[in-house]
C-alpha positions in Angstrom: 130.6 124.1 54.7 129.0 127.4 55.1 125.7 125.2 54.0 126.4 123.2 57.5 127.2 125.8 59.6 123.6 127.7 58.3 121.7 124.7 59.1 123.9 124.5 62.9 122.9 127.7 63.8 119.1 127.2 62.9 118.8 124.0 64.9 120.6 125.7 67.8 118.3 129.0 67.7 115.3 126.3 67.4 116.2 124.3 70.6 116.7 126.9 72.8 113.7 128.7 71.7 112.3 125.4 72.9 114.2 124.9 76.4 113.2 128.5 77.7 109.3 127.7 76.6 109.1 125.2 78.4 111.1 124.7 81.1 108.6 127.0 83.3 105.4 125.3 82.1 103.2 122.9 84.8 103.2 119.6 84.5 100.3 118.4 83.0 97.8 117.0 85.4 97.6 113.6 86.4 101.5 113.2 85.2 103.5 111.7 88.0 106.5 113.0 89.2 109.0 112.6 91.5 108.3 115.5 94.2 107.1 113.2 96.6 110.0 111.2 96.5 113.5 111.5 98.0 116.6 110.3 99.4 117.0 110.2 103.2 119.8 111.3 105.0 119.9 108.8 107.9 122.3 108.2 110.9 123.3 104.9 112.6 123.0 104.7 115.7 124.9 101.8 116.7 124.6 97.9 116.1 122.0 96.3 117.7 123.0 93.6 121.1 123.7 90.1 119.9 120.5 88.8 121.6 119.0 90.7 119.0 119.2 88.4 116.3 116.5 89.3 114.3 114.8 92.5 115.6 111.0 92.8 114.0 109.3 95.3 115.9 110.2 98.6 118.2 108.5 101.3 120.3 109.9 103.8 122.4 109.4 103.5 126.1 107.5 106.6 127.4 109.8 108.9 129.5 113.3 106.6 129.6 114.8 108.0 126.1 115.1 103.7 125.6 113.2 101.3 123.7 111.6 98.1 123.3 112.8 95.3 121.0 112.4 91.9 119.9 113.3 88.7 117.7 111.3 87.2 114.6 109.5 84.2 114.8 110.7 80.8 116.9 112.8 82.9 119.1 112.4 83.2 122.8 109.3 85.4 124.1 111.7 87.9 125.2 110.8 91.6 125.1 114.6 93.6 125.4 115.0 97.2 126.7 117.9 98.9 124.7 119.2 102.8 124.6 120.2 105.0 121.3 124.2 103.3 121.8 123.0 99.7 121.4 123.4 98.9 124.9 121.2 96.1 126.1 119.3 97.5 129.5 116.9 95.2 130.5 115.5 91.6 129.1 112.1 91.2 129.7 110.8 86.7 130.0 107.5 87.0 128.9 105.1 83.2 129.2 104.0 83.8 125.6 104.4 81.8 122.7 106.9 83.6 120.3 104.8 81.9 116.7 106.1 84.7 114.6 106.3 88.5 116.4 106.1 91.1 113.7 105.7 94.3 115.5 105.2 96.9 118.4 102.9 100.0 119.4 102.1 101.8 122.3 99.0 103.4 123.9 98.9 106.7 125.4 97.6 105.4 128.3 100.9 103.1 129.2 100.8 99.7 127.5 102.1 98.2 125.3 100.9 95.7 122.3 102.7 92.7 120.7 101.4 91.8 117.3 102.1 87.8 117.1 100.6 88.0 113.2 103.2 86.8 111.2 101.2 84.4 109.1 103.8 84.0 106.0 101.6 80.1 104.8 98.8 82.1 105.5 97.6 78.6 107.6 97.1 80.8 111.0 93.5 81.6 111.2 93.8 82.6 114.9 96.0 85.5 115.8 97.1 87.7 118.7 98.5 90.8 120.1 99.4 90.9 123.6 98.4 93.6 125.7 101.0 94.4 128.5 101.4 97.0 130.8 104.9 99.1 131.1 104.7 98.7 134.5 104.7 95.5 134.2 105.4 93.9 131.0 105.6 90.2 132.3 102.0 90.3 133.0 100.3 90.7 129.2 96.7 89.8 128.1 95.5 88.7 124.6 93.8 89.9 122.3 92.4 87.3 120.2 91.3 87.8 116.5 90.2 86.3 112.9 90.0 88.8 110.0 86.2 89.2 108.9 87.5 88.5 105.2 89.2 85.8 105.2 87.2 82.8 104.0 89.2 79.9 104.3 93.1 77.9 104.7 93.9 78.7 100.9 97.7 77.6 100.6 98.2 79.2 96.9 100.7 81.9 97.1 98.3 84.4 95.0 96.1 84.2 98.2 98.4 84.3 100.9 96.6 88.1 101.6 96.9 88.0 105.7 100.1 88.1 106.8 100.7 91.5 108.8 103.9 92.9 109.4 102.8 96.0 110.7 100.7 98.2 113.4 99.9 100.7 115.5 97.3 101.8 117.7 95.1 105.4 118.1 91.7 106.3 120.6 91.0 102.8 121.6 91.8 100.5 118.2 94.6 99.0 116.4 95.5 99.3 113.0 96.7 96.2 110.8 98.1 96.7 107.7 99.1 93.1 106.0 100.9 92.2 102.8 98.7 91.5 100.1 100.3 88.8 98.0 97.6 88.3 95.5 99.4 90.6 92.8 97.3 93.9 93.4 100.2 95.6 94.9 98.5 97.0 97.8 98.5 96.6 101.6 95.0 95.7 103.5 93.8 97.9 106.3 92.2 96.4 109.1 90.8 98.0 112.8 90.0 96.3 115.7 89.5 97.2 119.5 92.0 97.4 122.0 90.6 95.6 124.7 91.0 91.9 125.5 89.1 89.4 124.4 88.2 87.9 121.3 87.6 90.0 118.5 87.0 90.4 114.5 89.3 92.3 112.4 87.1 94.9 110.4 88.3 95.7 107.0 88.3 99.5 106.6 90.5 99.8 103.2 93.6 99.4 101.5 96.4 101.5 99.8 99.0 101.0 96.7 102.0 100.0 97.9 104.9 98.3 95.3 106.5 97.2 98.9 105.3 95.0 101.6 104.7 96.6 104.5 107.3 95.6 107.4 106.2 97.9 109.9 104.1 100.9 110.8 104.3 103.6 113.1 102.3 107.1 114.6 103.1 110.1 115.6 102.7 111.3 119.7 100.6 114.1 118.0 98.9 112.0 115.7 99.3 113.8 112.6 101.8 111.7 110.7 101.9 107.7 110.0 105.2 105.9 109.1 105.5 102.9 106.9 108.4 100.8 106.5 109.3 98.5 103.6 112.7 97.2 102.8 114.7 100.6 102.5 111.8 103.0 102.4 109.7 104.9 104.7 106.5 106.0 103.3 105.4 109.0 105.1 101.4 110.5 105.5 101.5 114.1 106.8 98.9 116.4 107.8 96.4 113.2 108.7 93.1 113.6 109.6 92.0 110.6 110.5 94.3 107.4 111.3 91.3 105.3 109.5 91.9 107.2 106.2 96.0 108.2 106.7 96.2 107.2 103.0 94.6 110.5 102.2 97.6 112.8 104.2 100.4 113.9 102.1 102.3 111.1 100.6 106.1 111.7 100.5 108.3 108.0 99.9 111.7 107.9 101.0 114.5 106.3 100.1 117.2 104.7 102.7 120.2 103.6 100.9 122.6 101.6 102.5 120.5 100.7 105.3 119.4 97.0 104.0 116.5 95.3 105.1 115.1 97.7 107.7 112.4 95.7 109.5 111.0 97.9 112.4 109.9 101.7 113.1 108.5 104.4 116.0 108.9 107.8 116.6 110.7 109.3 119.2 109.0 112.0 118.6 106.9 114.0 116.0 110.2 115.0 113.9 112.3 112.0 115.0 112.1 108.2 113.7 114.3 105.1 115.1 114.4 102.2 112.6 115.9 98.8 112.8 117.3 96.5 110.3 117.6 92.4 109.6 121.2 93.6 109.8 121.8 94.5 113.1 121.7 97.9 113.1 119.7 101.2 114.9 119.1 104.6 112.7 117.6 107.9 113.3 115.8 109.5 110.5 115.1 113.5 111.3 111.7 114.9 109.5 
């Protein structure tokens, strides 16, 4: 017994000999941890209006303290005006084909941009955003586009690599980012001017992403991009240059209990409003 206890107190001594050495060393570079991920601490809003089946896409509408809204794919081309209780405002007829509506984004010089990209068979080889004024929004232009890399109609779901969920728009372009389907885990980057007309989406990179992309947002100052998956925003501080935000401090974060969030903008530079398939409006505070 005395044997035991001897042997007890040895292994004790030797483990926390062990826990105080190292429980101040680094972390040996390249290891990854978890510092740049966390768990958000959001607030709903209120439930979305029942016209808003499906919301996809938001922006904020500059100076009202409301926001701009609309329906997935098939619905009706309707734009809708909502405030931070839910309430519906204003509902917006636009003579647009809804083919499948994925996202909003704003300029800073008033107008506003409707990403008709959803391209989910990959099939669609020409695409559009619609370029409206706030002024008026029932008077929008196209801007028509192909992606420079995409070769041909391919149906196999391992190439299904241009449907894009997500956008937003700084110093005269718009920024695509599609979900990549082809098992590489990573979201496309594409730019391409602002102004009507037919264009050619350049690509200008790519970035790791476990999630596909359902929506993307930036900053009035410029300095941060938002992306939203299902349940997660994956922030990029300190950015230099909205071409490279990949290279901003990463930080991922984690929104349980919100579901399948679908939509995000700023409100301002330390405040997000999301959306969700649900029905439902948050706020997220940086």
């Amino acid at each position: 017994m005395k044997l035991m206890i001897k042997i007890f107190i040895v292994f004790a001594s030797i483990l926390a000999i062990a826990i105080y050495f190292f429980r101040d060393q680094e972390t040996p570079a390249g290891t990854v941890t978890n510092s740049n991920a966390s768990e958000g601490n959001f607030e709903t809003l209120a439930p979305l209006p029942t016209e808003v089946k499906e919301s996809s896409g938001i922006e904020s509408m500059p100076d009202q303290g409301h926001y701009i809204t609309h329906n997935d794919a098939n619905n009706k081309p309707y734009l809708y005006e909502i405030d931070e209780k839910g309430k519906l405002v204003k509902t917006y007829k636009l003579r647009l084909p809804n083919v499948d509506w994925e996202d909003l984004t704003r300029d800073t010089n008033g107008n506003l941009y409707i990403s008709d990209t959803g391209n989910n068979n990959n099939k669609r080889r020409e695409l559009a955003i619609y370029k409206t004024s706030f002024q008026d929004l029932q008077k929008p232009q196209a801007i028509r586009f192909t992606y420079q890399d995409q070769k041909g109609k391919s149906s196999k779901k391992d190439k299904k690599s241009y449907d894009c969920e997500a956008l937003f728009w700084y110093d005269g372009n718009l920024y695509l980012l599609t979900k990549d389907r082809n098992g590489e885990n990573k979201a496309r980057i594409y730019q391409l001017p602002d102004t009507p007309g037919n264009h050619i989406a350049k690509p200008i990179g790519s970035i790791a992403m476990k999630e596909p992309v359902t929506s993307a947002a930036i900053s009035p100052d410029a300095g941060t991009i938002a992306l939203l998956s299902e349940g997660k925003i994956h922030l990029y501080r300190n950015v230099s240059s909205p071409e490279t935000f990949y290279e901003g401090d990463a930080e991922e974060i984690t929104l349980t209990g919100a579901g399948q969030t679908e939509a995000i903008t700023f409100k301002d530079d330390n405040t997000l409003i999301l959306t969700s398939e649900g029905g439902s409006l948050f706020r997220y505070k940086l």
